[in-house]
N, C-alpha and C positions, 0 to 999 in steps of 0.2 A: 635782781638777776639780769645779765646782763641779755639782751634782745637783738636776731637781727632782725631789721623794720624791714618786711615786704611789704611790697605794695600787692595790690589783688590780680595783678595782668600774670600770668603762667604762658613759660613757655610753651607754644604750642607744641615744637615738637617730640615734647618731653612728656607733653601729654599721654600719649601714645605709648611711652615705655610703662617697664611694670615699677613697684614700687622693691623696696630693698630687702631681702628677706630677711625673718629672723632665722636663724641657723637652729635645727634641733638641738636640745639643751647637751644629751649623752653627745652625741658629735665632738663640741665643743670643748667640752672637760675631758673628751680622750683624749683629741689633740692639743689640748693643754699637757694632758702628761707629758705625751710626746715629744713637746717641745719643747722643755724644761728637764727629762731625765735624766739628756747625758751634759747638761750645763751646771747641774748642783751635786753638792755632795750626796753618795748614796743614803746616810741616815736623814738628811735635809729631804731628801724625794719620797721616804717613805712615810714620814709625817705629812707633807703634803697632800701624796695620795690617799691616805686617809680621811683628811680633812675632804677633798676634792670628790670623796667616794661621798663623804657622809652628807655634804652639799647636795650631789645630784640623788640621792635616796629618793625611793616611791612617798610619795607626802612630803618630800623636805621641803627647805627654803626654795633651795632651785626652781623646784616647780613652781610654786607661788612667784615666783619671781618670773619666771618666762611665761607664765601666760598673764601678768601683768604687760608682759613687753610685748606677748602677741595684740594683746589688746590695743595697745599703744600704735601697733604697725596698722594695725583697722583705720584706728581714725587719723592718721595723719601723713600728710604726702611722703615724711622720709623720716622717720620713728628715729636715727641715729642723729641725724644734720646738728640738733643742739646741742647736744650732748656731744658730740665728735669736737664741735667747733668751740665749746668754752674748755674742755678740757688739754685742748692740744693749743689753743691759741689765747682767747681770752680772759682765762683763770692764769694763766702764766705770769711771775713777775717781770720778768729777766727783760734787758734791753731788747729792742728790737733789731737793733744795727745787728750782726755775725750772732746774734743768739737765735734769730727766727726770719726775719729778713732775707730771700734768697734774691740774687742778684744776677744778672744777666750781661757777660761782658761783651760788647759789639766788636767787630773788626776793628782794629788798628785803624785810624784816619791819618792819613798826612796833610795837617793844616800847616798853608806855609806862613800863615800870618792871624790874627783876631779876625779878620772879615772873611780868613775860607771858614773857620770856626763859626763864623756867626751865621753864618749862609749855610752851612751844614745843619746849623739848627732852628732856621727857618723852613727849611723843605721838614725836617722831622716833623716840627708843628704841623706843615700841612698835611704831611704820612697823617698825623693821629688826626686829626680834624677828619679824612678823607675813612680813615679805617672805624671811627664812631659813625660816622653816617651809615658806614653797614650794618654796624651794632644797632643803633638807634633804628632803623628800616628793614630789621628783620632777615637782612639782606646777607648774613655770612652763610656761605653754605654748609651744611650739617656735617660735623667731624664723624667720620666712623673710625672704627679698631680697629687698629694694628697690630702683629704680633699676634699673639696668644688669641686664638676666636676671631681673625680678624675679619671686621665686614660688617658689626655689629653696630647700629648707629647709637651716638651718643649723647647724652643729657647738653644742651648749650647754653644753661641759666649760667655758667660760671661767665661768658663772654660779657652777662648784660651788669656785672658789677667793677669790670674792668675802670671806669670811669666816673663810676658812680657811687664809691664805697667811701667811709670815711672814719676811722677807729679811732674812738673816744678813748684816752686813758682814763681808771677809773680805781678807788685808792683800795679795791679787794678784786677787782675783776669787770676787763676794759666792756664797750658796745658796740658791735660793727653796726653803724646804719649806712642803709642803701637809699637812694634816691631814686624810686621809681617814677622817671620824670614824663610829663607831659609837654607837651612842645612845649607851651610857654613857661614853664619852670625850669626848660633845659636851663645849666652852668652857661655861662656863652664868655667867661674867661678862664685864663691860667693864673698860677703863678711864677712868675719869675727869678729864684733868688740869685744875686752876683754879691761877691765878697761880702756873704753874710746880709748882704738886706734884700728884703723882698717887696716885689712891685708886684704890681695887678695888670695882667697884658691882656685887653678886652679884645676877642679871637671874632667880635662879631660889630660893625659898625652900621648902624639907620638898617638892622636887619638885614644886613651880606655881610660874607664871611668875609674876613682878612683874605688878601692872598697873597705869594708867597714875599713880593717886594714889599708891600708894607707891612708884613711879619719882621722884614729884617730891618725895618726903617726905627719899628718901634727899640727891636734889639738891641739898636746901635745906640737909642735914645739913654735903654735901659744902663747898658754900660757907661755910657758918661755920667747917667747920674752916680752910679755908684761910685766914682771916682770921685766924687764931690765927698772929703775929710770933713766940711762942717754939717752935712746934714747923718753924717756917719750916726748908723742906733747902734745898738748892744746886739748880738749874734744870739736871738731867739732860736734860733734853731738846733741850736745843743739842747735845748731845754726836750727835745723830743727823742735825742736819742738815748736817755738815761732810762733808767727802770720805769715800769710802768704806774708804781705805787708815787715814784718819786715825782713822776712828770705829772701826775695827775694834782698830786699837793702845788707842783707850780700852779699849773693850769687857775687853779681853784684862786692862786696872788692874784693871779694875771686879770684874771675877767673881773675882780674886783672896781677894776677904772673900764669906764666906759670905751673909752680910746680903743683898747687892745682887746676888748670884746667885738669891736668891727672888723678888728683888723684879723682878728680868728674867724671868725664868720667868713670872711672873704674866702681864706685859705682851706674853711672846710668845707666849700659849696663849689671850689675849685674844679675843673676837667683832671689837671694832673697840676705836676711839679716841674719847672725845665729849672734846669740844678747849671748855671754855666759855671766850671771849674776852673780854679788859677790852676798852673801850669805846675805837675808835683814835679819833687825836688828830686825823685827817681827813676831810675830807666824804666823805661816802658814795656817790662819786661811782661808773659801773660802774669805770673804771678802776683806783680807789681800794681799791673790793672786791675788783678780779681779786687785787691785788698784797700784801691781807693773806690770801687766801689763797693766794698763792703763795710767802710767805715772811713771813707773819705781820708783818713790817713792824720783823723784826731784835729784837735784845738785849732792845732798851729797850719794846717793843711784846709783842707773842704770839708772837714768834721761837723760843722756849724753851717756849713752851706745848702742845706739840705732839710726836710721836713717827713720824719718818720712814719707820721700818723694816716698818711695818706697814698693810696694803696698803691699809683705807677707815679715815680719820679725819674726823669728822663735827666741823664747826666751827660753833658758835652764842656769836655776838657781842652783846654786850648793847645794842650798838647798831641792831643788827639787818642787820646782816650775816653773813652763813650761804653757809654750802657744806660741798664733801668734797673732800679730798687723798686722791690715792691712789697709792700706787707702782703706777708702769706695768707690772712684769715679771708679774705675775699675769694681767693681762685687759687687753683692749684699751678704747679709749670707750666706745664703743655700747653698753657693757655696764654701765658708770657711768653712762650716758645712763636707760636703762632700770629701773634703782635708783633713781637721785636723781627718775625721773618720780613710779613710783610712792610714795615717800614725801613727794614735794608732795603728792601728789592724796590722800594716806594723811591726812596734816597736815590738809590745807583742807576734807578732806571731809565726812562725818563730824562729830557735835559732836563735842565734848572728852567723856571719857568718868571725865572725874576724878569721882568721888564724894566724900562727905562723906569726911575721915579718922578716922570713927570706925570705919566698917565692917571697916579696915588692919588686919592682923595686927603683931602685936609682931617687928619685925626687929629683927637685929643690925645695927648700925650699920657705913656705911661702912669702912673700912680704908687709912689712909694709907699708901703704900710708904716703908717705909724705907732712907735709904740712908747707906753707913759712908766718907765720903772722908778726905781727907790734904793736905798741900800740891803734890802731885804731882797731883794730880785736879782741885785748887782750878787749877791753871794750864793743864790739857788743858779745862776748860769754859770759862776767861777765852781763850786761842789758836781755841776751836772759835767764842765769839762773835764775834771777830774778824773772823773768815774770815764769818762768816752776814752780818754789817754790811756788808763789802766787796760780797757779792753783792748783797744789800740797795740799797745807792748805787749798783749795776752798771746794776743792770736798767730799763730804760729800756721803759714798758710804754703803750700808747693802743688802749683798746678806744672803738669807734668803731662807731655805727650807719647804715647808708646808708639813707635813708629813701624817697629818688626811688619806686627799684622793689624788685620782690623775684623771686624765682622763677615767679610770673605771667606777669609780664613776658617772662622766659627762654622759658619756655615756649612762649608765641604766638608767637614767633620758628622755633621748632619746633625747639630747642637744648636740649640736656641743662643742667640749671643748673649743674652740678657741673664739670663741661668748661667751661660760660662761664664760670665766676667763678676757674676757672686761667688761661683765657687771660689775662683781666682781670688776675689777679697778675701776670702773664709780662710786659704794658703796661705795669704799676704798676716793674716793675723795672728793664727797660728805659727809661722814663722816669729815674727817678734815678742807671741807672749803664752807659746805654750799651752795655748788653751780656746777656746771659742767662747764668745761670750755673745747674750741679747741682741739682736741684731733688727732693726727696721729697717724694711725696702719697702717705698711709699707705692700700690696697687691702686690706678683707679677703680672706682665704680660708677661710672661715669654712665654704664648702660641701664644704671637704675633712674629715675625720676630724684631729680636735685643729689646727686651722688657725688660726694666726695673723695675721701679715699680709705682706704683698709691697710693693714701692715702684711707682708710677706715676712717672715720668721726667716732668713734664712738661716741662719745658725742647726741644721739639721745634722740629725744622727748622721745620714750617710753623710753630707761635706765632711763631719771629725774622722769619719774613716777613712776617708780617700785621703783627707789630709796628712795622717798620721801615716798611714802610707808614706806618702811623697815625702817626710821629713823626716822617717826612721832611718837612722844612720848603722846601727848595727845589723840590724835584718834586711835582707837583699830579698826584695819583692820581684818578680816578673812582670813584664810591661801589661803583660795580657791580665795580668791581677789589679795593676793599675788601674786600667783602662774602662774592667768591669765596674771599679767602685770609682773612675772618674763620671763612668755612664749612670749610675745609680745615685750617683749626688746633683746628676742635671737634670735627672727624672723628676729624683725628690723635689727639686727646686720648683719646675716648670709646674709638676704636681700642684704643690700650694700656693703656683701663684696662677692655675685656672680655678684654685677655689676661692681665691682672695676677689678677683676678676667678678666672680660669679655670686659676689655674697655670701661665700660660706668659709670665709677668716674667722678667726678666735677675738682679736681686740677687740673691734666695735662690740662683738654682744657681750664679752666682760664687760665691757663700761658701759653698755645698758641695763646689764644686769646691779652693777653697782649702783647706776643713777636711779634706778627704780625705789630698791634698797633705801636710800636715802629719803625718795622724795615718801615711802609709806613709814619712814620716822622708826625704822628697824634699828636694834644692834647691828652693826656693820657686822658682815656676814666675817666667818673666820677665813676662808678663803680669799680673800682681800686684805686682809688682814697678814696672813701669811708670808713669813723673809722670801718662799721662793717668787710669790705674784710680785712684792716691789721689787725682786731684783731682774724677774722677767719683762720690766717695766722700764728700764734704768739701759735705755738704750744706749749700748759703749761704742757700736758701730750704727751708724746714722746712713743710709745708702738710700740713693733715689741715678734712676736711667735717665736723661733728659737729651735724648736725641734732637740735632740740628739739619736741616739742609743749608742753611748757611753759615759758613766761617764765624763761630759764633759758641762761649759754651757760658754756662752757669753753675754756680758755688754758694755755697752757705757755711757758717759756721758747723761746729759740732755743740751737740743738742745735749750732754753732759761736762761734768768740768773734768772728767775724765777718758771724756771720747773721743770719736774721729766724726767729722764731716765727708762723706765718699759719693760726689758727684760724678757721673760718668757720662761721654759724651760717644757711642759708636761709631765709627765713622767706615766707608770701605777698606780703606786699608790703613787706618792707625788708630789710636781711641785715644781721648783727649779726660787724663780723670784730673780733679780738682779735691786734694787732699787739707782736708785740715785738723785743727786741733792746737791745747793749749801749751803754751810755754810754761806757765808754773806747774803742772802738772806733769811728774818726772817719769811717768811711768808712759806717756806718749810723745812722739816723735813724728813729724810727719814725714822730712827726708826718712828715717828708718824704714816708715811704712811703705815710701814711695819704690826705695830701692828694694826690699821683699814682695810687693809686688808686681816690680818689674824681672825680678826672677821667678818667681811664681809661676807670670804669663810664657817666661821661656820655656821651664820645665815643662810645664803643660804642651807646650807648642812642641819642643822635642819627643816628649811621649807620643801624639799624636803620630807624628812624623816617621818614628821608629816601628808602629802599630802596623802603619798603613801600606808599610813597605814591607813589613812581616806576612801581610796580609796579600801582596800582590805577591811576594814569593810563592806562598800557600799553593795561593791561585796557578801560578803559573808550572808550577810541579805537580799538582793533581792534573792538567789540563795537558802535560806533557806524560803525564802518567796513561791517560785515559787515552790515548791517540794510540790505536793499531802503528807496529812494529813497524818497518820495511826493511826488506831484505836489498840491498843491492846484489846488481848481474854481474 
């Protein structure tokens, strides 16, 4: 079973917080009906409720099962954390490029040549060099909440695996280990990969750091050697973006020879990844950007210039597109979010601090990884690009900026933005397909001790009504009828996402309850078992908020081969969403989706508009109503 490896240092200030509760068992199963009665068919719900009644019964399983899992919450800092984390990430087969991998695309750069590119990504190095010594020294200061509850301080263990995590493929279910380092076991290199091969950039010489001129002295090293055609290896690093069953059988070739067991070692004991990119063969468009970083743009592109397994990989394209890939299983966004800020502001800030290169000490020069293959190896890299190409032509991606309004807008309305721009999804889909379906929007709990995250439902009874509303063409509704069941599907919303917030979501204590289940060797309980639980499971809409203060947003795949990916980025006056989803898949579209949710947000927007002025009319005629007569002389 796969393990993460902590070490025994706890963060302090997580100390302090409470642990994660378990949700009362009845709770649960009502808002399981709930959430499931108006998405299935009526005779599908009523078998279920049955099943779900005869579940929680006095003496049933249920109970045997939650006060196994109360027990569980006794002894252990965070009773979900494993369970959360192999069933959402390391029990998963699927690649990790655009299937789980979320990406973070940076501003636009204007390099006007390979040396402003290279010098861009020597200050980065030193951004992350400078931003782990906060890490490492205890030294970031404590996130609190925003939004929903805001002010509540939050868990910061997710910060101390930013650099220190490292995901083992594994041939039934991968192992994230963490490296809880001691000074002298810190990493004290990178790696480097350019056109496919990778070098070792030691970030630390006779004990001092690099800084930033001979950051760029080595960089420059590193790129000539890669231009050297006779020491050219084979592009190991497709081998990491294929399945995870698949990559682990390579794996298992590879460390066969001694050679290429060092040269792994090296890359899993790494700080990060610096990914420098050839120059794509397409405009630079956002959406263009999202999608070389989200699969480098296949074989023939940066598809192979890269290393999956490892949780931040910094990419700087010589064209001037730039981000970070990171494997999700380590840290949630927010925590990318907060990384990739401060090393914009690191980058922009601040001159350059390159000096003359005479001042440089005499380094030992980079270090190319060597690697020892066969014709066995030669055909698991040509099957693993294959597969990276398919997903490549799969993905069907439209980042898309709404410009009308933004979060202002929401606001004055006296609406959470985060609840409007689900409901808004919820229109957006019902629009294209008639119906509402399973919906995940990622909730931290981050105010619990080692807290990860819970799902927000939002697919709720009231959005289908307000929806159905807004999209009936034969029956002429009143804006004020509108308006009530616009305001009662943002309630709904905001509703279960201060119980999501607060530890009292449906997902995680399902799948404790199930995990329990399993580990005491039971018949799988029938509620699990049940077509409405897998289909309330089979998320078609995938949504997560990942707010920026800098020019800056983030994207992911969709998490079914029939869904949508719906990243959203709030912004004051525009919001920046990042739409995805499959091309073989005929039933989704992401232009479709894009442009029903850009009418969506109008209709809504003119509702409001039409409300408000109805409203000041009101006002302004009772108030001329209520004012004593006068007579004129």
């Amino acid at each position: 079973m796969p393990i993460l490896e902590r070490g025994n240092t706890r963060d302090r200030e997580s100390q302090g917080l409470p642990k994660v509760p378990v949700p009362p068992l009845k709770q649960t199963l009502d808002t399981y009906l709930k959430c499931v009665q108006h998405l299935v068919k009526e005779e599908q719900f009523r078998k279920t409720k049955a099943i779900v009644e005869k579940f929680g019964a006095p003496g049933g399983v249920g109970e045997i099962l939650q006060k196994r899992l109360v027990e569980r919450r006794d002894k252990m800092t965070n009773w979900v954390y494993d369970y959360w984390l192999e069933d959402m990430y390391l029990n998963n087969r699927l690649a990790l490029p655009v299937n789980s991998s979320p990406v973070m695309v940076f501003p636009k750069q204007t390099f006007r040549d390979r040396a402003d590119a290279l010098r861009f990504a020597a200050r980065l190095i030193r951004g992350v060099l400078e931003y782990k010594a906060l890490i490492d020294g205890r030294a970031l200061p404590v996130d609190f909440a925003r939004g929903q509850l805001a002010g509540t301080p939050l868990c910061m263990e997710q910060y101390y695996r930013l650099f220190t995590s490292y995901r083992y493929p594994g041939l039934k279910s991968d192992t994230l280990k963490v490296q809880m380092n001691t000074a002298s076991s810190a990493p004290d290199h990178m790696i480097v990969v350019c056109k496919n091969q990778f070098f070792v950039l030691d970030v630390v010489a006779n004990g001092k750091q690099l800084n930033e001129a001979e950051i760029l002295s080595q960089l420059e090293k590193i790129v000539t050697m890669s231009e050297n055609a006779e020491e050219r290896l084979p592009p190991m690093g497709i081998l990491t973006s294929d399945g995870r069953t698949e990559w682990a059988q390579a794996r298992d070739a590879l460390i066969k020879d001694q050679t290429n067991k060092d040269s792994l070692a090296l890359i899993e004991s790494c700080i990060c990844v610096i990914c420098l990119d050839e120059p794509s063969r397409l405009e630079a468009s956002d959406t263009n950007r999202a999608l070389m970083m989200l699969h480098g743009g296949g074989r023939e592109q940066n598809g192979a210039n890269r290393w999956y397994d490892k949780s931040m990989q910094f990419v700087i394209g010589m064209n001037g597109t730039c981000g970070v890939v990171c494997d999700h299983s380590p840290f949630e966004g927010i925590v990318m979010v907060q990384c990739s800020e401060y090393l914009m502001k690191y980058v922009t800030g601040s001159p350059s601090k390159i000096t003359a290169s005479s001042s440089s000490r005499e380094l030992f020069p980079p270090r190319r990884l060597q690697w020892k293959y066969n014709a066995n190896i030669q055909g698991l890299l040509t099957a693993s690009g294959d597969r990276l190409q398919r997903l490549v032509n799969n993905l069907d991606m439209d980042v898309f900026t709404f410009k009308v309004y933004g979060k202002e807008f929401i606001k004055k309305q006296k609406m959470s933005p985060d609840a409007f721009i689900q409901v808004a999804l919820q229109l957006a889909f019902y629009k294209c397909s008639e119906r509402l379906v399973s919906t995940y929007e990622s909730a931290s709990i981050r105010r619990f001790q080692e807290g990860r995250v819970d799902n927000i439902r939002s697919a709720t009874a009231e959005a289908l009504a307000f929806v159905k509303l807004m999209t009936d063409e034969r029956v002429t509704f009143t804006d004020s009828e509108k308006m009530k069941r616009l305001r009662e599907a943002i309630n709904a919303q905001t509703n279960y996402t201060v119980a999501a917030i607060t530890g009292m979501a449906i997902d995680n204590h399902l799948l404790g309850l199930l995990r329990i289940s399993a580990e005491l060797r039971m018949e799988k309980p029938e509620i699990f078992c049940d077509e409405t639980y897998r289909a309330s499971n089979h998320f078609i809409l995938s949504s997560s908020q990942v707010p920026t203060t800098v020019e800056m947003f983030c994207c992911y795949g969709p998490v079914v081969p029939n869904g949508y990916g719906a990243c959203y980025n709030p912004q004051s006056e525009h919001i920046i969403f990042c739409v995805s989803s499959f091309w073989e898949n005929t039933e989704t579209s992401s232009a479709v989706f894009v442009k029903a949710l850009n009418e969506g947000l109008l209709e809504i927007r003119d509702l409001c508009n039409r409300s408000n002025a109805e409203a000041t009319k009101l006002a302004e005629s009772s108030q001329r109503a209520s004012q004593p007569h006068k007579s004129g002389k």
